[in-house]
N, CA, C and O atoms as a Maestro MAE file, in Angstrom:
{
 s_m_m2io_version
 :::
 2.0.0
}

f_m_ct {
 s_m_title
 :::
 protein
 m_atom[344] {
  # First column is atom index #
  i_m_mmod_type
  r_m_x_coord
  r_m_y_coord
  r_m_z_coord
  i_m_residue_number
  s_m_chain_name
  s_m_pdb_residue_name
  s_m_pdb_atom_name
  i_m_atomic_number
  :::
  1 25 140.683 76.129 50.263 1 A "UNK " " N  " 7
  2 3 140.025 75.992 51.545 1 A "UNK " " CA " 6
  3 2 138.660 76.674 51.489 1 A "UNK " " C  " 6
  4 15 138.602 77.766 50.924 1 A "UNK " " O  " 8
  5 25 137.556 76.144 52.016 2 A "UNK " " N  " 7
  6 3 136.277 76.763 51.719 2 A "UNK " " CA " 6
  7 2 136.071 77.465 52.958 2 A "UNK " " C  " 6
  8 15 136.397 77.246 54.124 2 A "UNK " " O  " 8
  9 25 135.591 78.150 52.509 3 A "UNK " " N  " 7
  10 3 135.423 79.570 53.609 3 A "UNK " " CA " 6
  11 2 134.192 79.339 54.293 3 A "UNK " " C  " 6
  12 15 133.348 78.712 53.652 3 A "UNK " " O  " 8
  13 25 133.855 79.756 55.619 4 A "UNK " " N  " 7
  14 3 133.175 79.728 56.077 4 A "UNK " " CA " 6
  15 2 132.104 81.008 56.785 4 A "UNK " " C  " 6
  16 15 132.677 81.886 57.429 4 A "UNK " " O  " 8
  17 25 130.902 81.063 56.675 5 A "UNK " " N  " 7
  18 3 129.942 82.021 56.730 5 A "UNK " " CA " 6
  19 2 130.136 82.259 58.650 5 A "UNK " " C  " 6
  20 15 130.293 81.347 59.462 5 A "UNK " " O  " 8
  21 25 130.076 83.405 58.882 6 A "UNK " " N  " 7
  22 3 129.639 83.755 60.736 6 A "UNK " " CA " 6
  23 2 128.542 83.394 60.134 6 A "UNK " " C  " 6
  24 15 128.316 83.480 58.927 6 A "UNK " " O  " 8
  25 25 127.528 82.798 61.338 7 A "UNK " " N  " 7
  26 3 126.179 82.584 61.726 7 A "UNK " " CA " 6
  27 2 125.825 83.148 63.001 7 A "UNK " " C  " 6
  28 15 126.634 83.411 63.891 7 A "UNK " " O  " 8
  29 25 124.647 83.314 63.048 8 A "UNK " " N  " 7
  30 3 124.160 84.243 64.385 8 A "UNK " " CA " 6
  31 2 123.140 84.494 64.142 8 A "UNK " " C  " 6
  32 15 122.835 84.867 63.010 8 A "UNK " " O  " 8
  33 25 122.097 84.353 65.310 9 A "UNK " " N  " 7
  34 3 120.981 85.207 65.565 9 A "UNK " " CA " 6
  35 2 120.809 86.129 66.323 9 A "UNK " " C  " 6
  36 15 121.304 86.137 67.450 9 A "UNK " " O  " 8
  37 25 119.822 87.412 65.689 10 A "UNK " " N  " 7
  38 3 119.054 88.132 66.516 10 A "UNK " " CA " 6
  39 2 118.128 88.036 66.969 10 A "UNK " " C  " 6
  40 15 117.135 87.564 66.417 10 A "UNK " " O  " 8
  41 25 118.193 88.516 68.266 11 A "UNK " " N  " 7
  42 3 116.631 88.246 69.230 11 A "UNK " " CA " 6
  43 2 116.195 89.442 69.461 11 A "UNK " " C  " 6
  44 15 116.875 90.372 69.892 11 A "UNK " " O  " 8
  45 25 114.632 89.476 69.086 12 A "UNK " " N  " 7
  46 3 114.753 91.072 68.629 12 A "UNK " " CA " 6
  47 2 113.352 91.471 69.763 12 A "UNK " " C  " 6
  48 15 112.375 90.730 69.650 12 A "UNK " " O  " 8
  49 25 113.284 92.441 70.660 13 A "UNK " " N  " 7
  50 3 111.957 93.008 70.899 13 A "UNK " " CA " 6
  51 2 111.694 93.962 70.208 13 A "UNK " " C  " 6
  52 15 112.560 94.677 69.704 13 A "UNK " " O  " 8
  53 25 110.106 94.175 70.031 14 A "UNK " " N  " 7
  54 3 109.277 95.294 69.436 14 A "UNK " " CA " 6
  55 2 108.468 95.891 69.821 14 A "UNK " " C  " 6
  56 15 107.907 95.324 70.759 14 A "UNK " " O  " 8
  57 25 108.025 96.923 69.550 15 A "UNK " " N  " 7
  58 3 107.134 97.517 70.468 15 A "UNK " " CA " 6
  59 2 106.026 96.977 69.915 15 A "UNK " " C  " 6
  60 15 106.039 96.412 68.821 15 A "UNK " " O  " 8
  61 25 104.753 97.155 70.818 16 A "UNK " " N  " 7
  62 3 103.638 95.890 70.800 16 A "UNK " " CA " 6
  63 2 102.737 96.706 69.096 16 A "UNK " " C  " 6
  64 15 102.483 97.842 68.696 16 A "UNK " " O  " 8
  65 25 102.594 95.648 68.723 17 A "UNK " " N  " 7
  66 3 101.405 95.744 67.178 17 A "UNK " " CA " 6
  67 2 102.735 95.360 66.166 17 A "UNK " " C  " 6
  68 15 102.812 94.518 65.271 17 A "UNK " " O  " 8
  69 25 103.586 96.178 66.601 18 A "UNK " " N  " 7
  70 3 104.575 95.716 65.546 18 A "UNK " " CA " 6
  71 2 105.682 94.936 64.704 18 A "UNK " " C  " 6
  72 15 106.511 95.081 63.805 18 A "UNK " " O  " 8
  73 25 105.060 93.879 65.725 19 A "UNK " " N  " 7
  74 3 105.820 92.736 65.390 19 A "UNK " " CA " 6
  75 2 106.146 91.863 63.975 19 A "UNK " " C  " 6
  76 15 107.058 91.096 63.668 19 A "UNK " " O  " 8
  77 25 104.793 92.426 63.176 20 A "UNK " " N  " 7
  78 3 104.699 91.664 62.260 20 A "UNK " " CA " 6
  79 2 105.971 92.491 61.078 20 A "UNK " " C  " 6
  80 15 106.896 91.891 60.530 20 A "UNK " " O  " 8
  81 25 105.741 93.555 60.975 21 A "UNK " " N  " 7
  82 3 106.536 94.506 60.289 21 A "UNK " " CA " 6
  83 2 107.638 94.467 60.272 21 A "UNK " " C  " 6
  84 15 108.256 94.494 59.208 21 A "UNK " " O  " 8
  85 25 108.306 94.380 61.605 22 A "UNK " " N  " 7
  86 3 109.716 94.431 62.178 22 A "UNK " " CA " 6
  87 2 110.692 92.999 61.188 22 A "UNK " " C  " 6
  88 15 111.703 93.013 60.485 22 A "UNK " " O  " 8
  89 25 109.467 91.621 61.746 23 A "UNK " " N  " 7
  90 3 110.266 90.907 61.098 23 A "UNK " " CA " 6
  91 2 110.065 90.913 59.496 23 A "UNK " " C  " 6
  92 15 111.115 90.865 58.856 23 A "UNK " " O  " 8
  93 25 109.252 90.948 58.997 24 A "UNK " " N  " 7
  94 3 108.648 91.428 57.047 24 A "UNK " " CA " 6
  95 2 110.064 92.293 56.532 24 A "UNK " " C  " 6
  96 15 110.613 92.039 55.460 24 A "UNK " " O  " 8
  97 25 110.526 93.303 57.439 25 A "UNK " " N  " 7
  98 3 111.682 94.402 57.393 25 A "UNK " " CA " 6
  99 2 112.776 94.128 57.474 25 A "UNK " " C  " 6
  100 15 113.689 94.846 57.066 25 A "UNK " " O  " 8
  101 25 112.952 92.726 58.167 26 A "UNK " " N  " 7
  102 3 113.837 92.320 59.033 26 A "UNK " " CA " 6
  103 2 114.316 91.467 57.830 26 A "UNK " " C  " 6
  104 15 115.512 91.617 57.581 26 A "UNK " " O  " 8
  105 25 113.609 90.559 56.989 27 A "UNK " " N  " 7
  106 3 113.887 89.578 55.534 27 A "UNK " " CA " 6
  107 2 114.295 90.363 54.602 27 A "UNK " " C  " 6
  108 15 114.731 89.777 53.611 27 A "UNK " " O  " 8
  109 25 114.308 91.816 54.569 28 A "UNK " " N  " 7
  110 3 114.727 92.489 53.201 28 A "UNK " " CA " 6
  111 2 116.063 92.653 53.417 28 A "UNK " " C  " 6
  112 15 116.665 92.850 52.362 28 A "UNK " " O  " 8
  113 25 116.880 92.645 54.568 29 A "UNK " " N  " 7
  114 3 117.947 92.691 54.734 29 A "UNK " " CA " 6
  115 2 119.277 92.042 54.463 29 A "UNK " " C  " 6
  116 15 119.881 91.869 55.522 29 A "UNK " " O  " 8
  117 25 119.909 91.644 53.459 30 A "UNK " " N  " 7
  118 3 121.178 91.058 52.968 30 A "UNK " " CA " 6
  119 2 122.057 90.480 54.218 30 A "UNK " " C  " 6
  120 15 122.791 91.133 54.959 30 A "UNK " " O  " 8
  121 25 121.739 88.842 54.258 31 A "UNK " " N  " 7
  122 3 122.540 88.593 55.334 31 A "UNK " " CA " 6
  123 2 121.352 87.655 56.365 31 A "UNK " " C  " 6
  124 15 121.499 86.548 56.883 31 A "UNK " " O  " 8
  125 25 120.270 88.517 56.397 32 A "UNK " " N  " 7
  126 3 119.063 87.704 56.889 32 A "UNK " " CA " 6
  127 2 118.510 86.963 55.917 32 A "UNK " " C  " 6
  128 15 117.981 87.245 54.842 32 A "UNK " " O  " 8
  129 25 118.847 85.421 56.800 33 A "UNK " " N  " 7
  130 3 118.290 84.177 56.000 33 A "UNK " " CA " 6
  131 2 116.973 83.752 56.580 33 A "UNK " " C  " 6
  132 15 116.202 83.010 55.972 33 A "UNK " " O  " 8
  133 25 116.791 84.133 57.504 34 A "UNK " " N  " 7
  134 3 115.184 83.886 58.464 34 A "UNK " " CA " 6
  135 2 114.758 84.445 59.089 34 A "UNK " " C  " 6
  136 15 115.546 85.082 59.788 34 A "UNK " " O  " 8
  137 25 113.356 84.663 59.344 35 A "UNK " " N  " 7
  138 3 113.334 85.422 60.526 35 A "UNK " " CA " 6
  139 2 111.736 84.931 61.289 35 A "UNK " " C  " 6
  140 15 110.853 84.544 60.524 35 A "UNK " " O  " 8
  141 25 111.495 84.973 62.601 36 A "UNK " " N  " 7
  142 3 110.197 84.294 62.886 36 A "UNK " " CA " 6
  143 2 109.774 85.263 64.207 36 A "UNK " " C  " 6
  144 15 110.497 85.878 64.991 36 A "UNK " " O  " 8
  145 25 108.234 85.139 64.123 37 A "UNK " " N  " 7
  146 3 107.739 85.688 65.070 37 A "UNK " " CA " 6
  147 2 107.669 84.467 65.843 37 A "UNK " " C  " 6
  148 15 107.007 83.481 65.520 37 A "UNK " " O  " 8
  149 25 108.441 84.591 66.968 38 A "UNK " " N  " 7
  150 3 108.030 83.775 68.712 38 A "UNK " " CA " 6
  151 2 107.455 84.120 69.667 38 A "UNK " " C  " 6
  152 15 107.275 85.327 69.830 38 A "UNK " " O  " 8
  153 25 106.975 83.188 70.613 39 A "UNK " " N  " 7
  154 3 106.720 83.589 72.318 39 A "UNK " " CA " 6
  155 2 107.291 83.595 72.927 39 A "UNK " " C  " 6
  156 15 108.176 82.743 72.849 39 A "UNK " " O  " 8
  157 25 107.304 84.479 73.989 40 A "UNK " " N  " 7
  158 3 108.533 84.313 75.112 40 A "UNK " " CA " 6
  159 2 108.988 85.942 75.054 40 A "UNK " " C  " 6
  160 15 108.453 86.881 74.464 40 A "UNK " " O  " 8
  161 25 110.236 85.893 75.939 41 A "UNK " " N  " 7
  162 3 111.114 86.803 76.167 41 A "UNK " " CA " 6
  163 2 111.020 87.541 74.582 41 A "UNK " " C  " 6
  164 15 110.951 88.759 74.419 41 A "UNK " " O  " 8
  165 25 111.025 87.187 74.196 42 A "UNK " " N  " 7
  166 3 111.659 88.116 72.229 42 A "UNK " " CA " 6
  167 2 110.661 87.662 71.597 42 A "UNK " " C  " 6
  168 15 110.099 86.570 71.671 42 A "UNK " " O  " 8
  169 25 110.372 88.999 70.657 43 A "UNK " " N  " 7
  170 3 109.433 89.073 69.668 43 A "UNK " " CA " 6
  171 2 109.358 88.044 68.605 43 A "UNK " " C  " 6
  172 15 108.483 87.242 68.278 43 A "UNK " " O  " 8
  173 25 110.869 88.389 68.048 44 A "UNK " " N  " 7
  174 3 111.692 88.232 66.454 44 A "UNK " " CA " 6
  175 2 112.736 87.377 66.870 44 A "UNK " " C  " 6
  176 15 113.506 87.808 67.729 44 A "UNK " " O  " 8
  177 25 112.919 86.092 66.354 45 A "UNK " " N  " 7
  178 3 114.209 86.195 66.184 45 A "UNK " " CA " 6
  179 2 114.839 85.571 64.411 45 A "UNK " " C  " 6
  180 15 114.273 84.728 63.715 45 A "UNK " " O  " 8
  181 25 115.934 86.206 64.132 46 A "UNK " " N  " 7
  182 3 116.282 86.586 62.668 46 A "UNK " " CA " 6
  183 2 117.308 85.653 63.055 46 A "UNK " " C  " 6
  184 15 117.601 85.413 64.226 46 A "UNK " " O  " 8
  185 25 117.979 85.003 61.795 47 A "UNK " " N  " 7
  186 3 119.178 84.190 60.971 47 A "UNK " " CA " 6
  187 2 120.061 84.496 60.155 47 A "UNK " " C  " 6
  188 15 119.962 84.692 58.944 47 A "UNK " " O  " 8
  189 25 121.100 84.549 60.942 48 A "UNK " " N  " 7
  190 3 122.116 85.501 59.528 48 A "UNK " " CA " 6
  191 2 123.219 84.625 59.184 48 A "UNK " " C  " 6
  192 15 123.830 83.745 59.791 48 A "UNK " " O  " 8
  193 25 123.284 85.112 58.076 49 A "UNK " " N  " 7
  194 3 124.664 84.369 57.538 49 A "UNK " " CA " 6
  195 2 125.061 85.730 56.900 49 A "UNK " " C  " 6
  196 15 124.468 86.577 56.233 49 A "UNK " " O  " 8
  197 25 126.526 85.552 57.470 50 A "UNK " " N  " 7
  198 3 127.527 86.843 56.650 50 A "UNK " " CA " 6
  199 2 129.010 86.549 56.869 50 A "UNK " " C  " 6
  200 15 129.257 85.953 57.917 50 A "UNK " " O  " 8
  201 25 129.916 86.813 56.178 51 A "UNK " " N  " 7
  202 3 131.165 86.619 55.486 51 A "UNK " " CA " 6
  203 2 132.185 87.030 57.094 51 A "UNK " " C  " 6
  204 15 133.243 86.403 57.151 51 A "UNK " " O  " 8
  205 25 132.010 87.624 57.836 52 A "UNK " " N  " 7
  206 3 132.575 88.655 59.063 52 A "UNK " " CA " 6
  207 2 131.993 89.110 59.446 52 A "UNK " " C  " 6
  208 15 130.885 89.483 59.061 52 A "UNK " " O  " 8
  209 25 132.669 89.295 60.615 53 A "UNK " " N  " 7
  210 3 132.026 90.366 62.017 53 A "UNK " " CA " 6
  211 2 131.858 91.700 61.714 53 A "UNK " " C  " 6
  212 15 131.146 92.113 62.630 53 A "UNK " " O  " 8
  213 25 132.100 92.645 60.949 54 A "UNK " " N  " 7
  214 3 131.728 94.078 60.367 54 A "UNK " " CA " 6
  215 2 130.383 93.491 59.613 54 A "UNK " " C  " 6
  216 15 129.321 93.970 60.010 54 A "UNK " " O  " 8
  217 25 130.322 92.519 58.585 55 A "UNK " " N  " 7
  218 3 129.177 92.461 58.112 55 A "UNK " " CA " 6
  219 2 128.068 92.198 58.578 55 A "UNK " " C  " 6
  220 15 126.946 92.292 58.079 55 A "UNK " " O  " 8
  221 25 128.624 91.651 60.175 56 A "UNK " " N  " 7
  222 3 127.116 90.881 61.069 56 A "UNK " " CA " 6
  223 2 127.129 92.605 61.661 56 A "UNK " " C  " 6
  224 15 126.121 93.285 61.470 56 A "UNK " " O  " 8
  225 25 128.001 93.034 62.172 57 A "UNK " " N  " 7
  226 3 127.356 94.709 62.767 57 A "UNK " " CA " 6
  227 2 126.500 95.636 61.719 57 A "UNK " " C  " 6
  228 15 125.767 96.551 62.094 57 A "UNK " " O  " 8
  229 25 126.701 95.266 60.357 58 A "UNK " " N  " 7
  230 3 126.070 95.975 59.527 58 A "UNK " " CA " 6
  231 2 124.448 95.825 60.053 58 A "UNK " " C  " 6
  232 15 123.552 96.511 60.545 58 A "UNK " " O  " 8
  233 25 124.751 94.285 59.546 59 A "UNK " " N  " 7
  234 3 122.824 93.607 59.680 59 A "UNK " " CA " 6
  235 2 122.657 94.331 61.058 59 A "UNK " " C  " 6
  236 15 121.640 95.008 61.216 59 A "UNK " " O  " 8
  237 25 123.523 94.246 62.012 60 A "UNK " " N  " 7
  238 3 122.450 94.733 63.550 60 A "UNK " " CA " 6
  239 2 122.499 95.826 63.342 60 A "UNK " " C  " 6
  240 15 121.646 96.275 64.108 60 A "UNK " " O  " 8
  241 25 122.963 96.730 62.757 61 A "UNK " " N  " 7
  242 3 122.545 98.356 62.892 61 A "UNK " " CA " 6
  243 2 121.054 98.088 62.208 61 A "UNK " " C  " 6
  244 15 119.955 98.176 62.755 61 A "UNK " " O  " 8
  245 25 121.431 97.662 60.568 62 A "UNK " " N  " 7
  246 3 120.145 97.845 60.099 62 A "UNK " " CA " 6
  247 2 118.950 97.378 60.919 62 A "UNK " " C  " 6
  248 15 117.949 98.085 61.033 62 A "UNK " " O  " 8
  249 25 119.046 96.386 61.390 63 A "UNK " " N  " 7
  250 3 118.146 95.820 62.347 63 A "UNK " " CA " 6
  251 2 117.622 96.836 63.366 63 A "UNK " " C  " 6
  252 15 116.467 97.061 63.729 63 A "UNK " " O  " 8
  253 25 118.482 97.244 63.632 64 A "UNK " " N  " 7
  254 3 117.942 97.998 65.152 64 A "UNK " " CA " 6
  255 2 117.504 99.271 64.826 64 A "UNK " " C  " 6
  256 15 117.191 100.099 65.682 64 A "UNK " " O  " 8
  257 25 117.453 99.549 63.158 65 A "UNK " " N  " 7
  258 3 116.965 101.130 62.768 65 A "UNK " " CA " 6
  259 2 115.838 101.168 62.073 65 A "UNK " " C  " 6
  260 15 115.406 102.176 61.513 65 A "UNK " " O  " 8
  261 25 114.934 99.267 62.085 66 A "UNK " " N  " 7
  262 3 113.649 99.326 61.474 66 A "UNK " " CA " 6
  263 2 112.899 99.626 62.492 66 A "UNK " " C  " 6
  264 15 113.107 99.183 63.621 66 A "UNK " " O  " 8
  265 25 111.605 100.698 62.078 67 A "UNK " " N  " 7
  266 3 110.630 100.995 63.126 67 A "UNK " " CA " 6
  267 2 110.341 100.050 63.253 67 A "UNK " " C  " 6
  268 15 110.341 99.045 62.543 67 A "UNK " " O  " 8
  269 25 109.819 100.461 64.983 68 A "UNK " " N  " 7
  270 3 109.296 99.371 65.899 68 A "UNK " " CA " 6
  271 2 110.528 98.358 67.059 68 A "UNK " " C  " 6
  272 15 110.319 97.865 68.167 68 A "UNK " " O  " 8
  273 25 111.537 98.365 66.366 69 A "UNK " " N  " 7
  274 3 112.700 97.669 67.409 69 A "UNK " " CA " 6
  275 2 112.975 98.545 68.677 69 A "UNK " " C  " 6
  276 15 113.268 99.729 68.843 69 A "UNK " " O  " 8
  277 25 112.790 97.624 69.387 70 A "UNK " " N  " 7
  278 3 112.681 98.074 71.020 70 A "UNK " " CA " 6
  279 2 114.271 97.911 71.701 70 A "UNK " " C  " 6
  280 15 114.733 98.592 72.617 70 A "UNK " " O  " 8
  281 25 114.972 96.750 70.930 71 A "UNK " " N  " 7
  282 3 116.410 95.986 71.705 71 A "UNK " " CA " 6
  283 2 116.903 95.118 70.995 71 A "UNK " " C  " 6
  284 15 116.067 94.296 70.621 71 A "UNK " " O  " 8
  285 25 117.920 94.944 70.641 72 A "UNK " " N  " 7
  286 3 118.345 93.148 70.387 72 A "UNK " " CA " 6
  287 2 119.519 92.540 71.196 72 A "UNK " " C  " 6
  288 15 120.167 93.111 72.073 72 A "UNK " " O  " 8
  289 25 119.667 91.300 70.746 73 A "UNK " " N  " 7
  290 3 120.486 90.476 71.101 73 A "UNK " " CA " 6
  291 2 121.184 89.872 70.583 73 A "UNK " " C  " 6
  292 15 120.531 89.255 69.742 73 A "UNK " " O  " 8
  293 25 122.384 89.560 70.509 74 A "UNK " " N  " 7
  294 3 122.803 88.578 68.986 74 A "UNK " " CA " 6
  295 2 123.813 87.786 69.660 74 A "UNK " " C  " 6
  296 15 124.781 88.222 70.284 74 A "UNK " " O  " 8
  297 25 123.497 86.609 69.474 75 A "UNK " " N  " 7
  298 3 124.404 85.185 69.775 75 A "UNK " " CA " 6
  299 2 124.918 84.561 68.313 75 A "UNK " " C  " 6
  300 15 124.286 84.289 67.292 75 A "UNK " " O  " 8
  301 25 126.022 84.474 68.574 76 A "UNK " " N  " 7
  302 3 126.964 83.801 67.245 76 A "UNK " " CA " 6
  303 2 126.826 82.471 67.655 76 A "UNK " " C  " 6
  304 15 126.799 82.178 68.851 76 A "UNK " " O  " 8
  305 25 126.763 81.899 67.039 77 A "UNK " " N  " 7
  306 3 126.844 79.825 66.700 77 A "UNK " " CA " 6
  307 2 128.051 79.929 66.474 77 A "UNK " " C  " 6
  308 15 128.693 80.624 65.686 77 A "UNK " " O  " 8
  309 25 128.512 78.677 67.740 78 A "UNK " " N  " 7
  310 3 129.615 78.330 67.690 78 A "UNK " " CA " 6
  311 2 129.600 76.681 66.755 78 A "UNK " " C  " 6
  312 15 130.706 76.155 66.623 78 A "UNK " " O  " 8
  313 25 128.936 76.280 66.428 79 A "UNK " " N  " 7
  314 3 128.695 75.026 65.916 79 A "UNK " " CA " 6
  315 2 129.437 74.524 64.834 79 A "UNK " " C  " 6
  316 15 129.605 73.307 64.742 79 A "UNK " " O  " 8
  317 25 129.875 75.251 64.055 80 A "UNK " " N  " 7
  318 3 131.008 74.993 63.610 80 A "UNK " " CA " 6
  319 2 132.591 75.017 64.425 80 A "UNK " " C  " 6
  320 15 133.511 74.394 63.895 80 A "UNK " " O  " 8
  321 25 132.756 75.539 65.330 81 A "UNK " " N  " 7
  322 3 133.778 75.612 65.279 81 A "UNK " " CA " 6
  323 2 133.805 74.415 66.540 81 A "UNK " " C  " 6
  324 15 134.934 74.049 66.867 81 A "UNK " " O  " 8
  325 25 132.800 73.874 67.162 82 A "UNK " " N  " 7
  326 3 132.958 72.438 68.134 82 A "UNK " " CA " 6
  327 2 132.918 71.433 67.645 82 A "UNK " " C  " 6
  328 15 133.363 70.381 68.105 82 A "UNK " " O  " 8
  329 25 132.058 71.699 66.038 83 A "UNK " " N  " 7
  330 3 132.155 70.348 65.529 83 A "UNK " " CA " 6
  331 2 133.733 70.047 64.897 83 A "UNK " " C  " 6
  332 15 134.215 68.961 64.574 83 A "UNK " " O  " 8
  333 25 134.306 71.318 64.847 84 A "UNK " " N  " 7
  334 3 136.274 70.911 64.310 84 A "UNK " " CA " 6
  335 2 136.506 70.449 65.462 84 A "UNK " " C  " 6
  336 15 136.893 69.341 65.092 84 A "UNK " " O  " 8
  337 25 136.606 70.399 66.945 85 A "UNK " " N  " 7
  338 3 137.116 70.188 68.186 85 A "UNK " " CA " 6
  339 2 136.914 69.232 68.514 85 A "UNK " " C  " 6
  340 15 137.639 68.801 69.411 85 A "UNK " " O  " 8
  341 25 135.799 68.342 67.970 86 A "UNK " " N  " 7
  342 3 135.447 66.662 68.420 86 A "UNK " " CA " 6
  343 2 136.539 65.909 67.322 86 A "UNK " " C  " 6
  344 15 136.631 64.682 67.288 86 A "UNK " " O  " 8
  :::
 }
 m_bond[343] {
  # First column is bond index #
  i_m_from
  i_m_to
  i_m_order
  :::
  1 1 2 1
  2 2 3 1
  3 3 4 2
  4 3 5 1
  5 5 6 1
  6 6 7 1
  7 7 8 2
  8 7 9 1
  9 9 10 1
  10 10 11 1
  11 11 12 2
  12 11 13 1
  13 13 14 1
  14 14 15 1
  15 15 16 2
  16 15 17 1
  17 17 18 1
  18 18 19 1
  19 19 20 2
  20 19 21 1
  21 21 22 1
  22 22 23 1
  23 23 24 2
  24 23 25 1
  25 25 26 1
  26 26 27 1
  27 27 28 2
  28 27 29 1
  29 29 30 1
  30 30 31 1
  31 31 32 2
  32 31 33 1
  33 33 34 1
  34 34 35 1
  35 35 36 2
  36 35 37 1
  37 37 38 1
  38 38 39 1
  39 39 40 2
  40 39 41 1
  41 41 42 1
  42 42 43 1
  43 43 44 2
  44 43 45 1
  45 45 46 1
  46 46 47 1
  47 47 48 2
  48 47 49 1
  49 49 50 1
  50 50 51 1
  51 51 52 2
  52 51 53 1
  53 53 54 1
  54 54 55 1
  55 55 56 2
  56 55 57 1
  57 57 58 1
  58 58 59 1
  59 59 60 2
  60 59 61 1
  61 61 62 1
  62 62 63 1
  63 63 64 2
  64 63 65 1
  65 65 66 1
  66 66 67 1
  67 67 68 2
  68 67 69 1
  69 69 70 1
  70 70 71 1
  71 71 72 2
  72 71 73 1
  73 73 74 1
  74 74 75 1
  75 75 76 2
  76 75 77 1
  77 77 78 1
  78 78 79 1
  79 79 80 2
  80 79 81 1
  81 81 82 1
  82 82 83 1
  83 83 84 2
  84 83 85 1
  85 85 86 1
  86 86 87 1
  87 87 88 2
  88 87 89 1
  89 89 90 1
  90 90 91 1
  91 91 92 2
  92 91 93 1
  93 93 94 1
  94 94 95 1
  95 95 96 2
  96 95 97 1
  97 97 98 1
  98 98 99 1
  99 99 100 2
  100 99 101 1
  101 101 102 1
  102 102 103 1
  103 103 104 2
  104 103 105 1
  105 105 106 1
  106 106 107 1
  107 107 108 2
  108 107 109 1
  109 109 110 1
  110 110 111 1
  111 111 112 2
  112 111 113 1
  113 113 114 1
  114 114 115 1
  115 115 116 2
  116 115 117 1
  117 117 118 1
  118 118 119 1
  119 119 120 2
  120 119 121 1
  121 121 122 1
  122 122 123 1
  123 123 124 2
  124 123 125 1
  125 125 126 1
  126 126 127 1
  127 127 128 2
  128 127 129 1
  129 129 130 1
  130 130 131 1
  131 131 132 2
  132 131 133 1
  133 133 134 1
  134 134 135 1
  135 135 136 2
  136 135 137 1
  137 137 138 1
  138 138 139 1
  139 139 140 2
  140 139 141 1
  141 141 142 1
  142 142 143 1
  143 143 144 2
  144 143 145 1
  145 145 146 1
  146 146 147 1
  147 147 148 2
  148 147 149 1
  149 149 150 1
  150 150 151 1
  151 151 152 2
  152 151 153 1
  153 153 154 1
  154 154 155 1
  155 155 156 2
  156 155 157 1
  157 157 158 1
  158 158 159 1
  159 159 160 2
  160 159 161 1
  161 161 162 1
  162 162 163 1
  163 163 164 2
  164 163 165 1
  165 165 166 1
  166 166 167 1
  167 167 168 2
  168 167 169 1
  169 169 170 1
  170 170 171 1
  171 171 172 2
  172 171 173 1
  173 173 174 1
  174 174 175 1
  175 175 176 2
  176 175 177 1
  177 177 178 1
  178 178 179 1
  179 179 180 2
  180 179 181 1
  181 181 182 1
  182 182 183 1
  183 183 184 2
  184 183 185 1
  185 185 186 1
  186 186 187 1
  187 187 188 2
  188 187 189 1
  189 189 190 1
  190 190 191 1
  191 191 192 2
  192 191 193 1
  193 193 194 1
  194 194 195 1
  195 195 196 2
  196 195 197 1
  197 197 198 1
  198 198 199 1
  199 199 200 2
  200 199 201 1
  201 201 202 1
  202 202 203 1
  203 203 204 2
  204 203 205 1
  205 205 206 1
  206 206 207 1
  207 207 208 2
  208 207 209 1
  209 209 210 1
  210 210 211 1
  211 211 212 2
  212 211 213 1
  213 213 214 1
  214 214 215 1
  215 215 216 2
  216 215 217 1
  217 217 218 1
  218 218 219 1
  219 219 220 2
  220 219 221 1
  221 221 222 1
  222 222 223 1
  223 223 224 2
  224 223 225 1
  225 225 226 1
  226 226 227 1
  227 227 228 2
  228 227 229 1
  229 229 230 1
  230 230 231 1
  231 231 232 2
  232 231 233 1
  233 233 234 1
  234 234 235 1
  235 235 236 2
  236 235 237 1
  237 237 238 1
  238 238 239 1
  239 239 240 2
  240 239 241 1
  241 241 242 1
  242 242 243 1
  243 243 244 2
  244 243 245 1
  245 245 246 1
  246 246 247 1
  247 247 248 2
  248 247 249 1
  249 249 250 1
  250 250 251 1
  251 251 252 2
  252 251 253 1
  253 253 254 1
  254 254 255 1
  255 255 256 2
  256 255 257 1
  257 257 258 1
  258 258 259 1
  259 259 260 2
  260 259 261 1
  261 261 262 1
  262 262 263 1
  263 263 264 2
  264 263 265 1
  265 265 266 1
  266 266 267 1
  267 267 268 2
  268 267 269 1
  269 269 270 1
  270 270 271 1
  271 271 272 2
  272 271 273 1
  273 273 274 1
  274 274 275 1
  275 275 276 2
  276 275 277 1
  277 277 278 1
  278 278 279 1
  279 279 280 2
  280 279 281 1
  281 281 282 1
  282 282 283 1
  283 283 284 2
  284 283 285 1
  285 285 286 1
  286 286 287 1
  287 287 288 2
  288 287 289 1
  289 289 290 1
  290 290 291 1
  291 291 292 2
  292 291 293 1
  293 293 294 1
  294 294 295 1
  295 295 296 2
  296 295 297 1
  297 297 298 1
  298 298 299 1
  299 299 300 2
  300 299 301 1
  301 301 302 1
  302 302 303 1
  303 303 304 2
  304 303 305 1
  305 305 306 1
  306 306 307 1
  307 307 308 2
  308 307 309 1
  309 309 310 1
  310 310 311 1
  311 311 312 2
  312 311 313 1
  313 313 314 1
  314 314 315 1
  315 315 316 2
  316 315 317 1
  317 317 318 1
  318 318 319 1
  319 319 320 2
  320 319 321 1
  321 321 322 1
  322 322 323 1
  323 323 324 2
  324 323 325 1
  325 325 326 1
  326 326 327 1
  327 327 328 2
  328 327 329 1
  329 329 330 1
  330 330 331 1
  331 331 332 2
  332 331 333 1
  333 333 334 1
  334 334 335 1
  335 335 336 2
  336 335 337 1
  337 337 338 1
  338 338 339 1
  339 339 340 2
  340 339 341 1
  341 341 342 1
  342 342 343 1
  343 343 344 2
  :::
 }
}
């Protein structure tokens, strides 16, 4: 049976100038597959893929302990699991 990755993003604020850093900081992280500066409500938002839910809390600690992070947010994709339900 092939296993399947949690997915989820963080939506990240920063404090202002440092946006660029946060996310640059934010790609060295194991688990972060993307990450983009946006407009709007949130600075950052990052792409993770990781094995479990301890490993996605890992990435958000690390996340939330690079200078400059103001807050995050993290929404899991359910998209796999609606596309089994159709």
């Amino acid at each position: 049976m092939e296993r399947r990755l949690l997915q989820a993003y963080i939506l990240i604020n920063t404090e202002p100038g440092k946006l660029w850093k946060v996310k640059e900081e934010a790609l060295k992280i194991p688990g972060v597959k993307m990450a983009h500066a946006v407009t709007g409500q949130f600075d950052v938002i990052a792409y993770i893929e990781v094995v479990n839910i301890d490993e996605l809390g890992r990435v958000i600690d690390r996340i939330q302990s690079i200078a400059g992070v103001l807050k995050t947010h993290t929404a899991i994709s359910m998209a796999d699991r609606l596309t089994d339900e159709l």
